[in-house]
C-alpha positions in Angstrom: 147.4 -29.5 127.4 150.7 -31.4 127.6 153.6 -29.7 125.5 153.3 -32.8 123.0 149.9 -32.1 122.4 150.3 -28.2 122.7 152.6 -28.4 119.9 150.3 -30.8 117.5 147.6 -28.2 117.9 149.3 -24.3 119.0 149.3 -23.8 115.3 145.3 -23.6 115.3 143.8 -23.2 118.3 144.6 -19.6 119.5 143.7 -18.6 115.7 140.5 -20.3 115.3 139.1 -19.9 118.8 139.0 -16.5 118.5 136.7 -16.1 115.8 133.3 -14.0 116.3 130.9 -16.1 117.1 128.5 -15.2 114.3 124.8 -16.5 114.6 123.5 -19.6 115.7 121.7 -22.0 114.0 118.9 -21.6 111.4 118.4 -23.2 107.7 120.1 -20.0 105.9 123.3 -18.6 106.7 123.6 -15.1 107.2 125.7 -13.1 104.7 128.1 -11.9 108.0 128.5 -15.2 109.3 129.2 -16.5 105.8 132.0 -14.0 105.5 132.9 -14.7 108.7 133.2 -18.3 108.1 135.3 -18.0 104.8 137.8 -15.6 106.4 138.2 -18.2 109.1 138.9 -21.6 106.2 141.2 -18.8 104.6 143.5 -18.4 108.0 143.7 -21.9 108.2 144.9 -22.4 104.6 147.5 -19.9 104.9 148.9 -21.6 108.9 149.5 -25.0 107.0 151.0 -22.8 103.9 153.1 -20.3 105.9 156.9 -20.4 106.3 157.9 -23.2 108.7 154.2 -24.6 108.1 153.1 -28.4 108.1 153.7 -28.2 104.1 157.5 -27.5 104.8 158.3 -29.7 107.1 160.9 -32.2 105.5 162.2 -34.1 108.3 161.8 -35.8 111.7 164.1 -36.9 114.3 163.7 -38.3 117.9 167.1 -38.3 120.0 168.0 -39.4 123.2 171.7 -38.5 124.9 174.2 -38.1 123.1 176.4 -36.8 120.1 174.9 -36.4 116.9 176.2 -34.9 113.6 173.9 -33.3 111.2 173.8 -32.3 107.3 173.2 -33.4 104.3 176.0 -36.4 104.0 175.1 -40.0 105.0 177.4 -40.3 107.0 175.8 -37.6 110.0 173.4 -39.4 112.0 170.7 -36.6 111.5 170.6 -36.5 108.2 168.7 -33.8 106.1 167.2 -34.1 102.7 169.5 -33.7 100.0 170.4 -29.8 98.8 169.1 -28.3 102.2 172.1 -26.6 104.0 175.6 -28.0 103.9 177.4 -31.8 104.1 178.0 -31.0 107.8 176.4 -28.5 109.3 177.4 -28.8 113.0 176.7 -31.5 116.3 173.9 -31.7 118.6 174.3 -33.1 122.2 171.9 -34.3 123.7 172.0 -34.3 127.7 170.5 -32.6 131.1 167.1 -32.2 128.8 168.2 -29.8 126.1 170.3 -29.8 123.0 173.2 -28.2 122.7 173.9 -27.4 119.0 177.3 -26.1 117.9 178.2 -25.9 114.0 180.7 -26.6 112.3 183.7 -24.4 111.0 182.5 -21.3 109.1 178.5 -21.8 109.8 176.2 -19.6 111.1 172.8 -19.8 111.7 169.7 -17.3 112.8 167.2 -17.6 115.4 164.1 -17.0 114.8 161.0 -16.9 117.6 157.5 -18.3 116.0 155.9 -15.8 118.2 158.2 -12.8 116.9 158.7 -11.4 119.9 162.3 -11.2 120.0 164.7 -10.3 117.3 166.7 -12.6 115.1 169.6 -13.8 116.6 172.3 -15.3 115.1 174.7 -18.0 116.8 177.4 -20.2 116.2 176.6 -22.0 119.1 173.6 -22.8 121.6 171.0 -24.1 123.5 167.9 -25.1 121.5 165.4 -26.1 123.4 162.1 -24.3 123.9 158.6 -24.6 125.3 155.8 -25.6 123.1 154.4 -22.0 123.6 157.3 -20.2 122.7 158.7 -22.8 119.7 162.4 -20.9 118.0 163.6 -21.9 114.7 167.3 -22.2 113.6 167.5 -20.7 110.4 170.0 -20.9 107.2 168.8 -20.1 104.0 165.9 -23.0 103.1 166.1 -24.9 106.0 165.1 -24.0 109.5 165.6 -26.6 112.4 163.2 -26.7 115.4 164.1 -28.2 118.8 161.3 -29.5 120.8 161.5 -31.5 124.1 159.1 -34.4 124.6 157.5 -35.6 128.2 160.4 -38.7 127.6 162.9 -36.9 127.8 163.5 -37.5 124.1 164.7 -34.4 121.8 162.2 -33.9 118.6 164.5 -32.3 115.5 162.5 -30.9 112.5 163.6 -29.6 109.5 161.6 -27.2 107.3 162.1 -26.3 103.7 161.0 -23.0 102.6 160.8 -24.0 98.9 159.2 -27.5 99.7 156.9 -28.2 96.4 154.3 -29.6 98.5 154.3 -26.4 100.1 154.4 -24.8 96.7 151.8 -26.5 95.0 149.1 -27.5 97.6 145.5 -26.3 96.4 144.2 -25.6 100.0 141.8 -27.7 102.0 139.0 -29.1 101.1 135.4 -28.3 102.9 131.7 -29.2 103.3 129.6 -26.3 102.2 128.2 -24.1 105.4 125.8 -25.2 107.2 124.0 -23.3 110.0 123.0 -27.1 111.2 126.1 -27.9 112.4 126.2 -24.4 114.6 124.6 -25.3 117.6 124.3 -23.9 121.1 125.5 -25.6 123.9 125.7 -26.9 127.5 129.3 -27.2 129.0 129.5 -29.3 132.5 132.9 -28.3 134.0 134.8 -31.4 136.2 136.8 -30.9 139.2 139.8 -29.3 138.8 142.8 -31.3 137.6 140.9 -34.0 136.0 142.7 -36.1 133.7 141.9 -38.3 130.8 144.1 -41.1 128.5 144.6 -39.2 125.2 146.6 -41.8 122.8 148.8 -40.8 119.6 149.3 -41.7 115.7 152.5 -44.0 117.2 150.9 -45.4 120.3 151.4 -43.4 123.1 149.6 -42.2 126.0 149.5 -39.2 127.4 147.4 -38.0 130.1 146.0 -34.1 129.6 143.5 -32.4 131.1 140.0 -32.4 130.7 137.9 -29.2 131.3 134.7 -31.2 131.0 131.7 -32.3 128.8 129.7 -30.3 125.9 126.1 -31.3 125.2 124.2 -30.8 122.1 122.1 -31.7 119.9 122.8 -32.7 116.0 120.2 -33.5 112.9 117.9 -34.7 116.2 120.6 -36.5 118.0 122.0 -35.8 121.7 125.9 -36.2 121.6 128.5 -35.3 124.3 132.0 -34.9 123.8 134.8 -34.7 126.7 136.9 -31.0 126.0 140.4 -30.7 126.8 141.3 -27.2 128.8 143.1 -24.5 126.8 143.6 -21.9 129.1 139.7 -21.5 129.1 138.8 -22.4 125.9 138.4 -25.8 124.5 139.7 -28.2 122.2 138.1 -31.1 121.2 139.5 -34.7 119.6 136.8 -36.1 118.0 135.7 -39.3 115.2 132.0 -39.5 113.8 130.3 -41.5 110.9 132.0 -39.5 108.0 135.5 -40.6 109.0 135.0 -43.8 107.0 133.8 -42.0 103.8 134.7 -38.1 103.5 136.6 -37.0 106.7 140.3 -37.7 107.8 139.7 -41.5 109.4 141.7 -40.9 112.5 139.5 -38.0 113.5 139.3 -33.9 114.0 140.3 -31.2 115.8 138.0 -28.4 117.4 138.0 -25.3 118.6 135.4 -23.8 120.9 136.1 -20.3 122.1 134.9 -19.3 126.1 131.5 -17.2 125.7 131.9 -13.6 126.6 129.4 -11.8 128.7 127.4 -14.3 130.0 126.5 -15.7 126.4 126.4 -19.1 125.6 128.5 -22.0 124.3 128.5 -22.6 120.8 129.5 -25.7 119.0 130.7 -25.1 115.3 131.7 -28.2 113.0 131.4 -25.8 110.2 135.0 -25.5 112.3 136.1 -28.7 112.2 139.6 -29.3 110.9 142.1 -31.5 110.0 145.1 -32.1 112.1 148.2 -32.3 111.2 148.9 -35.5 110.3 146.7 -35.6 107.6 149.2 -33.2 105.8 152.1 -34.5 106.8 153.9 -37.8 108.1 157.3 -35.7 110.2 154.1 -35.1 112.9 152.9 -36.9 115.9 148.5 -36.5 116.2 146.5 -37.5 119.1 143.5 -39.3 118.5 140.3 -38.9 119.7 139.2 -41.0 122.8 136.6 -43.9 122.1 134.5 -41.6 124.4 134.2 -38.7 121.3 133.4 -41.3 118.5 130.0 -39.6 117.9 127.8 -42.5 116.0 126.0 -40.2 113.9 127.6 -38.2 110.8 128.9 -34.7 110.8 129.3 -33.8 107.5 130.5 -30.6 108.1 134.2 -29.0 108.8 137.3 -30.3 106.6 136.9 -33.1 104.5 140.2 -35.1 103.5 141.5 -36.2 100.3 144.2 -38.3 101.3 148.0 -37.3 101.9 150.8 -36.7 99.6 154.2 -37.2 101.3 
């Protein structure tokens, strides 16, 4: 996947992919895989809850080169929400593909790797950027800043809120109840190597990310296919189905499958089927599925949406 897309969906696929597979198909769940199953929903309630979540992101800026100021005053041209950090915290410049972020007089912030590999590190002045597999956060007090660059070029500045009420007072997702239905087995059919297909965003842009190839099943009676983007061997899928119109998120899903061990075989999950981050939140760029994963039948399984609150 392309960085941009790596960093819509890094905070969901590693975790959920690696789920047990638990038992397939079926017209009762099994006790394990319900447990399973319920661990899994709960993981993905606490990603969108944690620190530095979806829920506490305040903020979202695009910059190209050049100087900017940022804080809390209007008169920065990054400006943060009111009461998060200082009037002027420091300036970023933007040049050469990275940021270069120097506060101002008497500021200090900390770094902070997502992957927590490293220590904290605190820093008067720096360069922010990072990959989308190994995202840092700038750290003072509430707010923590997060330096991404796009395919463009363009620098992507968030700002996160630790004590951000939606973060505070979200009730946790909302599901279809299990069913061992929607767990299906499945035939993967790889492509040639380096294959590419047109994956579009919430704001209109294309980007091109590779495909590892096409998953067969069947549904409630119905054949369906759906192109999979690679993800280091696993795959993630973008799709839309009948449901979006009623009960899912109307742009479309996200899905997980994890690479079978041992010779087993693929296993399609919608029980799995999630939400991506723009339905929680409007600082976040999706991409949408491609008309080739509309499925015309309904999957009413997976993440069901009840409308945003931002």
């Amino acid at each position: 996947m392309t960085a941009r897309l790596a960093l819509c969906a890094c905070s969901l696929v590693a975790v959920f992919a690696a789920a047990s597979p638990g038992v397939v198909a079926g017209t009762t769940a099994d006790t394990a895989y319900l447990d399973e199953l319920q661990t899994w929903r709960d993981r993905a309630t606490a990603s969108l809850k944690r620190e530095r979540g979806w829920l506490s992101i305040v903020s979202r800026d695009e910059l190209t080169a050049g100087t900017y100021r940022i804080g809390t005053a209007a008169d920065n041209e990054v400006v943060l929400p009111k009461g998060l950090g200082p009037a002027h915290l420091g300036t970023i410049v933007v040049g050469g593909g990275k940021a270069r972020f120097t506060l101002a007089p008497g500021q200090k912030m900390t770094m902070v790797a997502s992957d927590k590999t490293t220590a904290p590190d605190e820093f008067t002045a720096r360069d922010m950027v990072a990959g989308a597999t190994r995202l840092e956060w700038a750290t003072q007090g509430r707010l923590s800043l997060q330096f991404v660059k796009r395919e463009d070029g363009k620098i992507v500045v968030r700002a996160a809120d630790r004590d951000s009420p939606r973060r505070k007072t979200f009730a946790g997702r909302s599901w279809y109840e299990p069913d061992t239905a929607y767990k299906v087995p499945a035939k993967f059919i790889p492509v040639a190597n380096g294959t590419t297909i047109p994956i579009a965003n919430v704001r209109g842009e294309i980007s091109y990310e590779k495909v590892a190839g096409t998953v067969e099943f069947t549904v409630n009676g119905k054949k369906m296919t759906l192109d999979a983007l690679d993800d280091d061997g696993d795959l993630f899928i973008i799709f839309r189905d009948g449901t979006s119109e009623a009960t899912t998120y109307p742009p479309g899903r996200f899905l997980a499958v994890a690479k079978p061990k041992d010779g087993a075989s693929w296993v399609v999950d919608f029980n799995k089927a999630y939400n991506p981050p723009c339905a929680f939140s409007a600082f976040t760029t999706c991409p949408l599925p491609p008309p080739q994963n509309w499925l015309k039948g309904d999957v009413a399984a997976g993440e069901k949406y009840a409308g945003r609150k931002s």
